[in-house]
PADRENTI-585089 format. One record per residue (C-alpha): residue number from 0; x, y, z. Coordinates in steps of 0.02 Angstrom, whole numbers, padded with zeros to 5 digits, always signed. Layout:
<recs>
+------+--------+--------+--------+
: resi :     xx :     yy :     zz :
+------+--------+--------+--------+
:  NUM :      X :      Y :      Z :
...
+------+--------+--------+--------+
</recs>
This chain:
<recs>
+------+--------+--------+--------+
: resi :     xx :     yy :     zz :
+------+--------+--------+--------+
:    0 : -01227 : -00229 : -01274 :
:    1 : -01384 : -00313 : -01354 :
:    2 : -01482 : -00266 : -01497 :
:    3 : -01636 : -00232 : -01372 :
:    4 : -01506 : -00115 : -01249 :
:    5 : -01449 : -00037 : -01429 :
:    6 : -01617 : +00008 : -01480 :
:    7 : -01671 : +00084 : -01293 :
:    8 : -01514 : +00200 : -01291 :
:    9 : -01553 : +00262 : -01478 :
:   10 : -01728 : +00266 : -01436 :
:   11 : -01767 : +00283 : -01255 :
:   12 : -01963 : +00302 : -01281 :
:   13 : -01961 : +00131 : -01406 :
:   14 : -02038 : -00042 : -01336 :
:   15 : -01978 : -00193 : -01402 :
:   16 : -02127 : -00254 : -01512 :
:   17 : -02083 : -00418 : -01465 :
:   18 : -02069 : -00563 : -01618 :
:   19 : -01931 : -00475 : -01734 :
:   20 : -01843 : -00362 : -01598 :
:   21 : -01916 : -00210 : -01693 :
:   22 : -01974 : -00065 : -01609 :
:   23 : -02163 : +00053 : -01585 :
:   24 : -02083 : +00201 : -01552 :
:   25 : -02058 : +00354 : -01674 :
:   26 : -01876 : +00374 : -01785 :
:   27 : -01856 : +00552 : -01786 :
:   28 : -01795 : +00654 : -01932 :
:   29 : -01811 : +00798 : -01946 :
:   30 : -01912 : +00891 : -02042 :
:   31 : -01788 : +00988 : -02163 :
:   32 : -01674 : +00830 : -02152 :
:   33 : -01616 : +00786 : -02334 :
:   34 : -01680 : +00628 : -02438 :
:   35 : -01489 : +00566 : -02420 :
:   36 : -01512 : +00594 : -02226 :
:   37 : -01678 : +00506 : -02207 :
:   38 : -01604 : +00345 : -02312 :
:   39 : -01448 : +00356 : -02210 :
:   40 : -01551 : +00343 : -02045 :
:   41 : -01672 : +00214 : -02103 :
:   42 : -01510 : +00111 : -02161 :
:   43 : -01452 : +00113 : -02010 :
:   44 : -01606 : +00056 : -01914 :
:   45 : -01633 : -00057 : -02053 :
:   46 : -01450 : -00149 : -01990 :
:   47 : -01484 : -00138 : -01807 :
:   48 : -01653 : -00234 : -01833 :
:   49 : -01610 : -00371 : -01960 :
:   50 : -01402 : -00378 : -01929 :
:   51 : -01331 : -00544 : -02006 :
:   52 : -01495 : -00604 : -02104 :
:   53 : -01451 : -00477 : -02223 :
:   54 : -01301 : -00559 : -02256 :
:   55 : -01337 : -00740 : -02245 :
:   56 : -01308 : -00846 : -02377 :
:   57 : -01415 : -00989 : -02354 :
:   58 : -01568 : -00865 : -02386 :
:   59 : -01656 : -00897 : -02527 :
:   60 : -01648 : -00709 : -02615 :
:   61 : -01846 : -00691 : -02631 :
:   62 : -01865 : -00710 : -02434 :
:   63 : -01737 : -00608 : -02386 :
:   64 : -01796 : -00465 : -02501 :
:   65 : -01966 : -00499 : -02437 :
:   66 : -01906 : -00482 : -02257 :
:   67 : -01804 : -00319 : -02307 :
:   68 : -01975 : -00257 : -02376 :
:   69 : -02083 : -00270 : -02226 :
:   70 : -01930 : -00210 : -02119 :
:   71 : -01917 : -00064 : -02211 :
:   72 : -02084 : -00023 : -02210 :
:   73 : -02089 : -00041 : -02040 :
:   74 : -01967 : +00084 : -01993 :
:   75 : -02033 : +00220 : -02128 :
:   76 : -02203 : +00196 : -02039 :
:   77 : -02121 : +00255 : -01871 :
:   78 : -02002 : +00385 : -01964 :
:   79 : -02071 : +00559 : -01910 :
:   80 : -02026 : +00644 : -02091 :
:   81 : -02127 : +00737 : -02225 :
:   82 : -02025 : +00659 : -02344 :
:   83 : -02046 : +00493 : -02292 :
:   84 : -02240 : +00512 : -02279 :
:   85 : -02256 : +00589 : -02451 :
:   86 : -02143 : +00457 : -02563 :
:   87 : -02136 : +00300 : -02448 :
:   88 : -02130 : +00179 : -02606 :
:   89 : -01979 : +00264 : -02685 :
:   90 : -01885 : +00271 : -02527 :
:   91 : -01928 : +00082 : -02510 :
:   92 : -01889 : +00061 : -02680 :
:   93 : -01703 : +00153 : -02638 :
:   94 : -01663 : +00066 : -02493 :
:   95 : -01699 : -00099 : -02577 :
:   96 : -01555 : -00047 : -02693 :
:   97 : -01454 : -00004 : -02557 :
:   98 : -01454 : -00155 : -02469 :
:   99 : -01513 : -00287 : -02592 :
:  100 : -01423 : -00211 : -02748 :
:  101 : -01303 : -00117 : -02803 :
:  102 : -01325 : +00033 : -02677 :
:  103 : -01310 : +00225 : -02760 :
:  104 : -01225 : +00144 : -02938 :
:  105 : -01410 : +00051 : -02955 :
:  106 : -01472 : +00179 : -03051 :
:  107 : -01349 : +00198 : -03153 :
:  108 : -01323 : +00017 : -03188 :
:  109 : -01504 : +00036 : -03235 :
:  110 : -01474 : +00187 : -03349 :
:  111 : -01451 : +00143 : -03545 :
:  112 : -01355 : +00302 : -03578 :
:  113 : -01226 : +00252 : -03457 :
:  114 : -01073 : +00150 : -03531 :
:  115 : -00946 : +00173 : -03392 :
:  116 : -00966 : +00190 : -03183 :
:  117 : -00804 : +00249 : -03092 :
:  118 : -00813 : +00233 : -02914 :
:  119 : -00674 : +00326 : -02820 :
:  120 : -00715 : +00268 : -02653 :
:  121 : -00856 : +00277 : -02537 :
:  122 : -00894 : +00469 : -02577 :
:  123 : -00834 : +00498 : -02765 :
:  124 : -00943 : +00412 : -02899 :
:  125 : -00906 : +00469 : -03098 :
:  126 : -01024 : +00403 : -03239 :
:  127 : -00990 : +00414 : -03438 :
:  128 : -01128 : +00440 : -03534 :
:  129 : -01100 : +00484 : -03753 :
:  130 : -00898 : +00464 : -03701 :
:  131 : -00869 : +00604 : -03589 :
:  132 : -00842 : +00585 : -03387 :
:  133 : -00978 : +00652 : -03264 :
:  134 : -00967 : +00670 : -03058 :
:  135 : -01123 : +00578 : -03006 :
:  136 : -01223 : +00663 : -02853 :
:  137 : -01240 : +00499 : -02744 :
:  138 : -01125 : +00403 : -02646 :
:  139 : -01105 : +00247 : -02518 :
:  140 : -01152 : +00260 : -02335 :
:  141 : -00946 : +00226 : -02291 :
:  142 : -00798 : +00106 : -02353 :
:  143 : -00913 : -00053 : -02262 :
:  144 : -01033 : -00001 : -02378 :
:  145 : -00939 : -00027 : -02527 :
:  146 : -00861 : -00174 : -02481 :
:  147 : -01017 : -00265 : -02457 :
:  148 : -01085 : -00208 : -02625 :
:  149 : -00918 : -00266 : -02711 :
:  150 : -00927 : -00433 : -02609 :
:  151 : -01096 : -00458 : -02662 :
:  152 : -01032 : -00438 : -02838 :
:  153 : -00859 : -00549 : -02849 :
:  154 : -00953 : -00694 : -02752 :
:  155 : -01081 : -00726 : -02889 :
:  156 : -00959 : -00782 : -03003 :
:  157 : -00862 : -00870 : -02891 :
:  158 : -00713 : -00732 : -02858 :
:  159 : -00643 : -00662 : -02713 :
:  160 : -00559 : -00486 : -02671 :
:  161 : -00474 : -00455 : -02482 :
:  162 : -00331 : -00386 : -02424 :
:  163 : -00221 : -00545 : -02485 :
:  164 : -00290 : -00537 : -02646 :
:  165 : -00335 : -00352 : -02674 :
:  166 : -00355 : -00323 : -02874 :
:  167 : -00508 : -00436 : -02952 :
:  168 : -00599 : -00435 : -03136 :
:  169 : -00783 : -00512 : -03137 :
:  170 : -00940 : -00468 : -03212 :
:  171 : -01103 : -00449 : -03162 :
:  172 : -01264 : -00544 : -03217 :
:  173 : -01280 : -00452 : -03373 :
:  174 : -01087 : -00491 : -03454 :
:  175 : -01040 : -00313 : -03409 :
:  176 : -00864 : -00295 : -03345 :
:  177 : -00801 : -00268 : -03167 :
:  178 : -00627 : -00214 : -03094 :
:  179 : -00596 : -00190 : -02901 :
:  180 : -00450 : -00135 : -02838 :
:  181 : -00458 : -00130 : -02627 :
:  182 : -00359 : -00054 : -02513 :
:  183 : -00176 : -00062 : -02471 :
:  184 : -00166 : -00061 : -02658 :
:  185 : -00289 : +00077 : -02658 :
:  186 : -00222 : +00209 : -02543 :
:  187 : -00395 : +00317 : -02543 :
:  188 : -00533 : +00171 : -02525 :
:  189 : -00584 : +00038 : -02633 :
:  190 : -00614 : +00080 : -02810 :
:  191 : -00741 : -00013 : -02919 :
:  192 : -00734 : +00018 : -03111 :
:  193 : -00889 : -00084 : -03208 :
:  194 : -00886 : -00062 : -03392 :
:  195 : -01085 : -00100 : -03443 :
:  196 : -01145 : -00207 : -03578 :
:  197 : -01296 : -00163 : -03681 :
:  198 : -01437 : -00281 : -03612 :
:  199 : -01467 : -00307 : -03801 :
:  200 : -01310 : -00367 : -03881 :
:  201 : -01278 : -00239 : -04039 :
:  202 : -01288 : -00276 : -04207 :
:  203 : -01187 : -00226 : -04372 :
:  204 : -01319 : -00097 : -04401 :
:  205 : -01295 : -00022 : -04224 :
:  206 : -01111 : -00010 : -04253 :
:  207 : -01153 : +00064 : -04413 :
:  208 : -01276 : +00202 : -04346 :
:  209 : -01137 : +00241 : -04212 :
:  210 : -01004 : +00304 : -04353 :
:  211 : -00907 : +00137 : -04286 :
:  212 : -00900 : +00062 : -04474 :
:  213 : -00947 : +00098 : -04633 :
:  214 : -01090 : -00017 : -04727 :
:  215 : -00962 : -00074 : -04837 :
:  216 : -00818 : -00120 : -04705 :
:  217 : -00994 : -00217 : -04625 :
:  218 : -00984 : -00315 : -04780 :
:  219 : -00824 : -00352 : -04789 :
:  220 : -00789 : -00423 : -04625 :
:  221 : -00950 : -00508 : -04626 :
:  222 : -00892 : -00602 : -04802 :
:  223 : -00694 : -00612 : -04687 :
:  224 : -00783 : -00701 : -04529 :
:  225 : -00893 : -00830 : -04667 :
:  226 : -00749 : -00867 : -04749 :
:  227 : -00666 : -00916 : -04600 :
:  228 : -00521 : -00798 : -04621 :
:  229 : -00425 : -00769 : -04442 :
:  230 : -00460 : -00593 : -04396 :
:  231 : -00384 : -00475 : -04251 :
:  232 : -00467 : -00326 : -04170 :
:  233 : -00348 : -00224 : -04100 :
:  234 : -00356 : -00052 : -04004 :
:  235 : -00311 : +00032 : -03831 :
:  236 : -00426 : +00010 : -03639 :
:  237 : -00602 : +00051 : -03679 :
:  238 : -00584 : +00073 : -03882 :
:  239 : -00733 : -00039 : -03908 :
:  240 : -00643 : -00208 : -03952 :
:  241 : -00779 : -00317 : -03882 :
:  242 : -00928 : -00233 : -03951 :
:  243 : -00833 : -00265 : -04119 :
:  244 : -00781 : -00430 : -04080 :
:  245 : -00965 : -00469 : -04016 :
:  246 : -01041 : -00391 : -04190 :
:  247 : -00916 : -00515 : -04284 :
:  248 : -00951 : -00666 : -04182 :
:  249 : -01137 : -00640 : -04230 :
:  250 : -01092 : -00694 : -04425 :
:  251 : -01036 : -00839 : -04358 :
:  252 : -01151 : -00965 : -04435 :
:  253 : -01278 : -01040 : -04328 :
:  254 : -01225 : -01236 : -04354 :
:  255 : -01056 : -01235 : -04328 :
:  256 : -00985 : -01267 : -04150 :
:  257 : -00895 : -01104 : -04069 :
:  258 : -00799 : -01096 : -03915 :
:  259 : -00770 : -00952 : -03831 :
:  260 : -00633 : -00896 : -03702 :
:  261 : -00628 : -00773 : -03591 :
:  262 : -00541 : -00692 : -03421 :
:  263 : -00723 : -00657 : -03385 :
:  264 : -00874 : -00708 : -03489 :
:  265 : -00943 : -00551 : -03580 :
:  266 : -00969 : -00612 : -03757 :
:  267 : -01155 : -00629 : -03793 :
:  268 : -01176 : -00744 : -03940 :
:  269 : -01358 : -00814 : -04013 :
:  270 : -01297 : -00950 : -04096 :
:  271 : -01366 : -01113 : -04022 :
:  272 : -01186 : -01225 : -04010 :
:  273 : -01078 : -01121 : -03914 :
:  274 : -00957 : -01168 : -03774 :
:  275 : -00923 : -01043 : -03664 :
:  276 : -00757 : -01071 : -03547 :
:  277 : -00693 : -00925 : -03426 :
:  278 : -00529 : -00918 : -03340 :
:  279 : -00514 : -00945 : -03128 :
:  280 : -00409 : -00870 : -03033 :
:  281 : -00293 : -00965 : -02879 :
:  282 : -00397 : -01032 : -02732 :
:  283 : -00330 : -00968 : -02567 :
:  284 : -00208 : -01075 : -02553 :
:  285 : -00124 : -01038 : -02732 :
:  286 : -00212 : -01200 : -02801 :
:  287 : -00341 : -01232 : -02941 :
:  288 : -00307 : -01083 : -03066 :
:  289 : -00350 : -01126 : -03240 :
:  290 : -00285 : -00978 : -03378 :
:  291 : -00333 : -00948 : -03544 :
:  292 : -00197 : -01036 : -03621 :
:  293 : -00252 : -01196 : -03507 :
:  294 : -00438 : -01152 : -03595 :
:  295 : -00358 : -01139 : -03764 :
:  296 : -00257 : -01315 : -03754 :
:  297 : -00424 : -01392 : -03689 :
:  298 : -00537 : -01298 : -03823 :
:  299 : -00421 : -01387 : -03965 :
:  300 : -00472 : -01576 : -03909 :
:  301 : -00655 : -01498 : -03884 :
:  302 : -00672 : -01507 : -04081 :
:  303 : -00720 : -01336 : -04119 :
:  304 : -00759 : -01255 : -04294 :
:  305 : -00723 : -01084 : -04214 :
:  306 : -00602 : -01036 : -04075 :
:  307 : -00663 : -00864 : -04013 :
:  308 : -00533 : -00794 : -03876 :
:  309 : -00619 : -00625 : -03779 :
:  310 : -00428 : -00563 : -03759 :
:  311 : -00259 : -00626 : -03791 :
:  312 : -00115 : -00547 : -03654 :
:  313 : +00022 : -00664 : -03602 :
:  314 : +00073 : -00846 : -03693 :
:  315 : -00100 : -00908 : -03753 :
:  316 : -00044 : -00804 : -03913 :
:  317 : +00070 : -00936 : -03962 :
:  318 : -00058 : -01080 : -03948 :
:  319 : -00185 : -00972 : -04046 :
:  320 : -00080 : -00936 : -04181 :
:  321 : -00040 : -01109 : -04171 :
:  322 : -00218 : -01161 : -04186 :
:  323 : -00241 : -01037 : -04332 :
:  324 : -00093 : -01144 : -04434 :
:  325 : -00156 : -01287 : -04390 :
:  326 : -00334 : -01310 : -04458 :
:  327 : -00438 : -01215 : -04349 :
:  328 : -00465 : -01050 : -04482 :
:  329 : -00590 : -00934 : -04435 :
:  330 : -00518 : -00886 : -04263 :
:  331 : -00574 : -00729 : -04179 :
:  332 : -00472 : -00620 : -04030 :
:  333 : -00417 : -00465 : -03980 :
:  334 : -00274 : -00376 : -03922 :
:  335 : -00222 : -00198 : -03863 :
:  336 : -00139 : -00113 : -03969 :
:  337 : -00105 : +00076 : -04022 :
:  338 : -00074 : +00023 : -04198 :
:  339 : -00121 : -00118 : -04341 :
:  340 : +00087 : -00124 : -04337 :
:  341 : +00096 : -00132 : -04138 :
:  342 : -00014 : -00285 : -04122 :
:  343 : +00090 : -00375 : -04228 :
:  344 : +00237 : -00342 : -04119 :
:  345 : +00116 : -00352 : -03979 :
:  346 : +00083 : -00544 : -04030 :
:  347 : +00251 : -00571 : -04048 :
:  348 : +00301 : -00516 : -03865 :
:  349 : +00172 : -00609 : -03795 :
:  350 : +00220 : -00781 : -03895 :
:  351 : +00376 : -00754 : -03805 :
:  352 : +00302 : -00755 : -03652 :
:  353 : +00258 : -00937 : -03685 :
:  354 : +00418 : -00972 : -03633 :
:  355 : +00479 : -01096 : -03787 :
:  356 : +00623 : -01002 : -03851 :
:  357 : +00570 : -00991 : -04022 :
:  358 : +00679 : -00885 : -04125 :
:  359 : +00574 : -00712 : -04175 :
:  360 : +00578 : -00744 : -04360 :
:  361 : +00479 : -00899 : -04324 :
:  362 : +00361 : -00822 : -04229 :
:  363 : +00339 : -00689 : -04345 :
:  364 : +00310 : -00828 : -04480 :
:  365 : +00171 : -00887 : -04382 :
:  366 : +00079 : -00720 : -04372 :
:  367 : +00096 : -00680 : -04551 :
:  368 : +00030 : -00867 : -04611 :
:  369 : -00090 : -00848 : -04470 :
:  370 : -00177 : -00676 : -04459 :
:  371 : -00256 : -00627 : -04591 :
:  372 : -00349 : -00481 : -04565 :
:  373 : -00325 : -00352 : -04423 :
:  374 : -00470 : -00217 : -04364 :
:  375 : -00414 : -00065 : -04267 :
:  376 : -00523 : +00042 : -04153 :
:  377 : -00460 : +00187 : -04062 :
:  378 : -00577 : +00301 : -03945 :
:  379 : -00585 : +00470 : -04022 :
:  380 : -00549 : +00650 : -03927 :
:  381 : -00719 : +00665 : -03944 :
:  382 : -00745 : +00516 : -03842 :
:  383 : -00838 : +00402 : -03989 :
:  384 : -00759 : +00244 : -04014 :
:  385 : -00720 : +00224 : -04230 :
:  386 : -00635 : +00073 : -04316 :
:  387 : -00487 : +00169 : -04400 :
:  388 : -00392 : +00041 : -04504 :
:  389 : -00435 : -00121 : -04588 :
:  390 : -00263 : -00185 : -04628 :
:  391 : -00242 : -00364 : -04718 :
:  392 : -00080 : -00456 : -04679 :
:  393 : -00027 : -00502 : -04820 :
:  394 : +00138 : -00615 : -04774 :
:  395 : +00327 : -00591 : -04721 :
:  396 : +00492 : -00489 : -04827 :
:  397 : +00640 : -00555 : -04750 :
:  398 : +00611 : -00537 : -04578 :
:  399 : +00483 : -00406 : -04585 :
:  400 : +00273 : -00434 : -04589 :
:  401 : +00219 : -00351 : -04733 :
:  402 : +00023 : -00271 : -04727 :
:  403 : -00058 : -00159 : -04801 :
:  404 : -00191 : -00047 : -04759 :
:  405 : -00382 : -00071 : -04847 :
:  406 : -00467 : +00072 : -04740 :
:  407 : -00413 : +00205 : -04632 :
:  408 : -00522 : +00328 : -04533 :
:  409 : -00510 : +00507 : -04619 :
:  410 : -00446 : +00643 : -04489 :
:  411 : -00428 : +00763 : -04611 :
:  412 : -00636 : +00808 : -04623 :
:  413 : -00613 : +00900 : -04468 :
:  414 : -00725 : +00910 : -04331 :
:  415 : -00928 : +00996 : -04333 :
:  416 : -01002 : +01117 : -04228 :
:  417 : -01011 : +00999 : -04094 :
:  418 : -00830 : +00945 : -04070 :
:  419 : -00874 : +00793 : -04146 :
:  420 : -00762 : +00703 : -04306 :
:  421 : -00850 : +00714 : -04470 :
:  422 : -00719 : +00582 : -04550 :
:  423 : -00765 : +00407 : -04584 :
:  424 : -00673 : +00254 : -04665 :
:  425 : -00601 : +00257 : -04838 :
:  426 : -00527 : +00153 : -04959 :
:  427 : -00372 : +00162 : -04996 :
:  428 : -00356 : +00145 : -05159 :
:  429 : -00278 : -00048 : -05133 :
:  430 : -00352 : -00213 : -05213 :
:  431 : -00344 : -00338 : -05050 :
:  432 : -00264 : -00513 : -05101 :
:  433 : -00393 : -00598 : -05010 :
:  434 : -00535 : -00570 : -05121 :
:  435 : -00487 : -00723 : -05233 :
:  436 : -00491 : -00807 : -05037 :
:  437 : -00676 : -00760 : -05029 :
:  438 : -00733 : -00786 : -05191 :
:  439 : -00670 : -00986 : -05176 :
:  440 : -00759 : -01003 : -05013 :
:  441 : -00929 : -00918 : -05095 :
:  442 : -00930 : -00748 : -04989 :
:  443 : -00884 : -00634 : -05137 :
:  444 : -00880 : -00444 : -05076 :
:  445 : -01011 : -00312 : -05173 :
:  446 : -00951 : -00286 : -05355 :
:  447 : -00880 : -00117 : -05350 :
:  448 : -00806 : -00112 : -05170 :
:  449 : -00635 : -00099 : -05233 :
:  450 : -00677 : +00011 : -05393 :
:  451 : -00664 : +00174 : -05424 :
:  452 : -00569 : +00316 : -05366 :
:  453 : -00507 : +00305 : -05189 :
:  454 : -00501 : +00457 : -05045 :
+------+--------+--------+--------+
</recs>
């Protein structure tokens, strides 16, 4: 059946207007008909009018969204609904997200307070805003719906999801993190996770006005990261490594030249020499994948000053470390971890992985000459995310890593009135061996710091 035949059975009283196959006649809603229900319809008519030019690549963006524009208001002009005569711009303005965008997550994506947006399949959408998990009142028109949206998202970086390749990470435009898992993997519809990045990239003064640090654990790292000490942020899914690891890569300073590695790019540094390399996955045919251990050989004959890795997970922990022993101090990476003690073993597992058959004592060698800091976050039960241990590694004790811990989060203070923890980091009580480290390479800490009487 054609488009014209398509239109006459939906609208009998319709006459093709001739030049764009759209139509005179009236789209009837009616009048108590939902805002959902009046989008729904005019998304519809919207993809029986301009059918594959919506989804044509080789059109530039601006005339497509101009063509979208005049289509829409086209069919809201011949929409018989209150609705649609008394808001016409913001239903334009939705349906532009719906087909353009992002669909019903636009908003959201635009929303500052949201940090998270869990989509559960075509009709369940869940938002985080402050750390705890709300249903959101919008969802996609059906499954073809969301696929197109997360289409439209894995091809701008170059990625592709389908039912051969059903489980993808990519970002969007502004760093922040996607995940898409599709169907037969997903037995209830594909489900889209995105993780958001602040549009502005936060500062040690943010983290400190969240509760994340402490103005004096600010200082120290900040005197660690100039003193090119190899530092390790570890913590669990969605502890806030990367905000950390972000904050840290901004004392970086400016005229040295950083490379950065990533699965997929979400660090947002200022300085002006920075290299930015990101993983790719296997073509179609298995061929062309480049890993982050690939990136981290490479990054070695790129002669960097800094080596900043987004995440260490499989054998690229060996060439780090590797790295770290071998003249290139000041490394940056993180890991997950549940403990300051478990990332440790964590590194060690995944040096294995490289596949050498090192013996574990030597591997553990290389941490402790390697690592020399590690930061732990940990997402509260109140759903804030708090650095709760700043552990220095201080070396190995037969065939043990010996740290010890500088800070660590105070549970004890209880929570407020709001279910919210009052604790914050403390000192310990311990004098960290690496002050002498920062006082040769001119980044002394406060006097005082490590005076005094501790927690």
């Amino acid at each position: 059946m054609s488009l014209s035949d398509r239109l006459a059975q939906r609208y009998p009283n319709s006459a093709d207007s001739g030049g764009r196959g759209r139509t005179s006649g009236t789209v009837t809603v009616p009048a108590g008909g939902s805002m959902a229900a009046l989008r729904l319809r005019v998304h519809r008519e919207l993809l029986d009018i301009l059918g594959p030019q919506l989804y044509d690549t080789r059109t530039a963006d601006a005339v497509l969204e101009q063509k979208v524009r005049d289509t829409i208001n086209d069919v809201l002009a011949r929409t018989d609904s209150p609705l649609a005569v008394a808001d016409p711009a913001r239903i334009a303005a939705d349906l532009l997200d719906e087909i353009l965008g992002h669909g019903p997550i636009e908003p959201l994506l635009r929303d500052p307070d949201v940090t998270e947006i869990m989509v559960n399949g075509p009709d369940q959408i869940f938002a985080e805003r402050f750390g705890r998990i709300h249903p959101v009142d919008a969802s996609f028109v059906d499954e073809h719906h969301l696929r197109r949206v997360i289409d439209r998202i894995v091809s701008r970086v170059g990625r592709r999801v389908d039912e051969s390749s059903p489980m993808v990470d990519a970002r969007l435009p502004d760093g922040s993190r996607v995940n898409v898992v599709l169907p037969p993997v997903a037995l209830d519809g594909s489900v889209l996770t995105i993780r958001k990045f602040a549009r502005e990239a936060f500062t040690a003064n943010d983290l400190i006005g969240f509760g994340t640090l402490t103005p004096e654990v600010a200082q120290l790292l900040y005197a660690c990261v100039r003193a090119r000490l190899d530092v390790v942020i570890s913590g669990g899914t969605g502890s806030g490594k990367t905000t950390t690891l972000n904050v840290l890569s901004s004392f970086l300073p400016p005229e040295e030249r950083i490379v950065t590695i990533e699965d997929a790019a979400e660090l947002q540094l200022r300085q002006n020499h920075v290299l930015r390399l990101e993983s790719r996955p296997p073509n179609i045919e298995g061929r062309g994948e480049i890993t982050v251990r690939d990136l981290v050989r490479n990054a070695l004959r790129m002669r960097p000053d800094r080596i900043v890795i987004g995440e260490v997970r499989d054998g690229a922990a060996l060439d780090l470390l590797q790295a770290m022993n071998t003249g290139h101090n000041g490394s940056l990476t993180t890991v997950h971890a549940n403990t300051p003690r478990d990332s440790v073993a964590r590194l060690e597992t995944m040096s294995l992985m490289a596949g050498l058959e090192l013996p574990v004592r030597a591997i553990r060698e290389q941490i402790a000459s390697a690592v020399d800091l590690i930061v732990h976050q940990s997402r509260l039960r109140d759903g804030t995310r708090r650095v709760t241990h700043v552990t220095e590694v201080l070396g190995m004790e037969g065939e043990v890593v010996i740290m010890q811990d500088l800070f660590v989060f105070d549970h004890r203070a209880g929570l407020d009135e709001h279910g919210r923890h009052r604790g914050t980091l403390r000192w310990t009580g311990l004098r960290p061996r690496l002050l002498d480290a920062l006082e040769d390479a001119g980044e002394p800490v406060p006097a005082g710091m490590f005076e005094g009487q501790p927690w």
